[in-house]
N, C-alpha and C positions, 0 to 999 in steps of 0.2 A: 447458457448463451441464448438457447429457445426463446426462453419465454422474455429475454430483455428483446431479441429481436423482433420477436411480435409486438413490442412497445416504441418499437422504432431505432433502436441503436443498433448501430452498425458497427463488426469487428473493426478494429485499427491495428491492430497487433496479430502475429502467429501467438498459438499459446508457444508461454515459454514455461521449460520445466528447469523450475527450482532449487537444485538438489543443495546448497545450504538451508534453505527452509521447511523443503521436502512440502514442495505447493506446486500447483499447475500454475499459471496464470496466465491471462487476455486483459487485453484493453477493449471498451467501447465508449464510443460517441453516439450521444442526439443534441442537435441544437448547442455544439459550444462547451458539452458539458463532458467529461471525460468517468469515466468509473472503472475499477478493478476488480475482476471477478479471480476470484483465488478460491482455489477448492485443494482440500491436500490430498497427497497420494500415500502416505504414510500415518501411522498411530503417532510416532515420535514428532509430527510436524506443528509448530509452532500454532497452528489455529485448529488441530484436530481436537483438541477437546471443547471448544465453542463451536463450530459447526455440529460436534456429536449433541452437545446440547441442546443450542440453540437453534440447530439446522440452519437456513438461510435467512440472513440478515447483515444489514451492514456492522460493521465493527471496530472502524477509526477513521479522523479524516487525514487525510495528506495535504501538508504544505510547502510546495514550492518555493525554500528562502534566497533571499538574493544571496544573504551571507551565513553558510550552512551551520558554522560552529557557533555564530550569535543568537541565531534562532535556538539553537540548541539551549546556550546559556538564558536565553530568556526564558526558556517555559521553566528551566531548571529552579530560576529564581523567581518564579511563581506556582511555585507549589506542584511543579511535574518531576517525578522521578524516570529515567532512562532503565528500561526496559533490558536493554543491550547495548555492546558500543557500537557506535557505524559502522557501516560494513557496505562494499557494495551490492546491488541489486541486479543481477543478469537482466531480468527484466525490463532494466529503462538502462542498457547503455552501458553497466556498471557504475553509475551514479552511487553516490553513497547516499543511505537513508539510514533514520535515526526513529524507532519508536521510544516512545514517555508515555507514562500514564499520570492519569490525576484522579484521585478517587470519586470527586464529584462531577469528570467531565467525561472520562473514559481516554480511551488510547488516541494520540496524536503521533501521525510520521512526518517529520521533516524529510524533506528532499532536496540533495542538491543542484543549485542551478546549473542551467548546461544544456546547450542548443544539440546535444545528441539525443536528444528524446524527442522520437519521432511522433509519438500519440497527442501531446498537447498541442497545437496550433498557436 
């Protein structure tokens, strides 16, 4: 969270702990732009072996669909395989989110719409 806020983003979120995913997590904003900072606290957590490798870097984008299960069958039926099924996320509300992967693009989370997530404006 340091070194984004000496770039200028500011928290918008308490961290929230995980414990389906076994991750910390925070929101920040600069200029309109929201990002998720996840770091795990467990070996068994869903990104502990890309952070072990890759240390810090980003790792998927999130999209907000208006219709959560269409988005879902779109990427499906373009070449993204689902990761896991939805599930909610403590995180934003209990919103449910969906990661897919695609081998040439990398990981995508859909997210469900829903004016209880206070981070996006």
């Amino acid at each position: 969270m340091e070194a984004f806020q000496k770039l200028g983003y500011q928290a918008v979120s308490e961290i929230t702990h995980d414990t389906m995913r076994l991750v910390d997590i925070c929101f920040m904003q600069l200029d309109g732009y929201t990002i998720e900072l996840v770091s795990p606290y467990d070996s068994d957590s869903v990104v502990y072996s890309m952070v072990k490798k890759y240390r810090n870097m980003p790792y998927h984008i999130c999209y907000e669909a208006d219709d959560f299960w269409e988005g879902i069958k779109h990427l499906e039926l373009n070449g993204f395989t689902r990761m896991d099924e939805p599930c909610p996320a403590p995180a934003i509300g209990g919103r449910k989110v969906c990661f897919l992967m695609n081998a040439r693009m990398g990981i995508v989370e859909i997210l469900e719409k829903g004016d209880n997530y206070v981070v996006i404006g």
